[in-house]
C-alpha positions in Angstrom: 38.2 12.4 -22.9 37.6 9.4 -25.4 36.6 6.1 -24.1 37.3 3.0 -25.9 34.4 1.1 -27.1 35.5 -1.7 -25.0 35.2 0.4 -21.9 31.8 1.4 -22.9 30.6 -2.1 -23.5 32.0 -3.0 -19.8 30.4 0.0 -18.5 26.9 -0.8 -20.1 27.1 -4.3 -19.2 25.7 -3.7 -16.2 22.9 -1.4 -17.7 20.6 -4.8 -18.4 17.9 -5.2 -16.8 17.3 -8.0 -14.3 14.5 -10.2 -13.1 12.4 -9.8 -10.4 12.9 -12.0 -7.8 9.5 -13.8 -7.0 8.9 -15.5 -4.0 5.7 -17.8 -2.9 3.7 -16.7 0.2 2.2 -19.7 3.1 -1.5 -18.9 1.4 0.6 -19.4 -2.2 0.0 -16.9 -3.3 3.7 -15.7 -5.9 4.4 -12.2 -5.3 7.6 -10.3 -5.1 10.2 -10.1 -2.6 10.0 -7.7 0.4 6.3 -6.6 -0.4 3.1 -7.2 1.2 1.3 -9.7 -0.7 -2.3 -7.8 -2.1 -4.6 -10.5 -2.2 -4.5 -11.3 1.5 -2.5 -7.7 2.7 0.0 -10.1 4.3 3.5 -9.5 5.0 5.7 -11.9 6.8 3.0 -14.0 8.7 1.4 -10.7 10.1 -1.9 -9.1 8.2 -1.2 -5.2 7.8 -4.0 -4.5 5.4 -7.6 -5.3 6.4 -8.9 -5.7 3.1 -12.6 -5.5 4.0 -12.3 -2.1 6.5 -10.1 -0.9 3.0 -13.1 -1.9 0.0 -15.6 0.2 2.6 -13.1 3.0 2.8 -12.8 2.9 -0.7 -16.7 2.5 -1.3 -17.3 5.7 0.6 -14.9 8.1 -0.8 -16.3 7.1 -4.2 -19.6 7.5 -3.2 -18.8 10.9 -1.8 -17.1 11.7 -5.0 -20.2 10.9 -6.7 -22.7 12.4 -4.4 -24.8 9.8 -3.9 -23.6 9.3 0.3 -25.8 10.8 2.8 -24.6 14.0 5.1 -24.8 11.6 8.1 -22.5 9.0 6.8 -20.3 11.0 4.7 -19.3 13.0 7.9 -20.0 11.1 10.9 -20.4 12.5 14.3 -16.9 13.4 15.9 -16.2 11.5 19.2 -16.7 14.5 22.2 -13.9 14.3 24.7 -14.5 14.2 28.0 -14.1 17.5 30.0 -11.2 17.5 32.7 -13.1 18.8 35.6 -11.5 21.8 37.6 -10.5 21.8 41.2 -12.0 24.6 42.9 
């Protein structure tokens, strides 16, 4: 069925797009809203990302990539568990 261009233009009106809303962290650090803020991995006064464990993570799988990571560090040693000992 045929619209009206007035129903249209009401329909599209709410096809704009809207602004982000920005919000500024304790460090001050403007980032949006509801997101963990990437230059200090903070999120609500709690740190989730440890941003120094993450560049050597990242270092290391690049290395591997590349090949230039030793066997010993690219695959360390898996912890051994501890044997249960049996009751005989």
């Amino acid at each position: 069925m045929r619209h009206t261009r007035g129903h249209t233009a009401n329909r599209r009106s709410h096809h704009a797009l809207k602004n982000r809303a920005l919000t500024v962290s304790a460090e001050g650090t403007v980032h949006p809203r509801h997101r963990v803020v990437l230059e200090g991995g903070t999120y609500r006064g709690r740190t989730l990302i440890n941003r120094k464990a993450a560049r050597i993570d990242r270092r290391a799988v690049k290395a591997k990539r590349e090949g230039t990571l030793d066997k010993a560090e690219a695959n360390p040693a898996p912890k051994k568990k501890a044997k249960k000992e049996s009751k005989d």
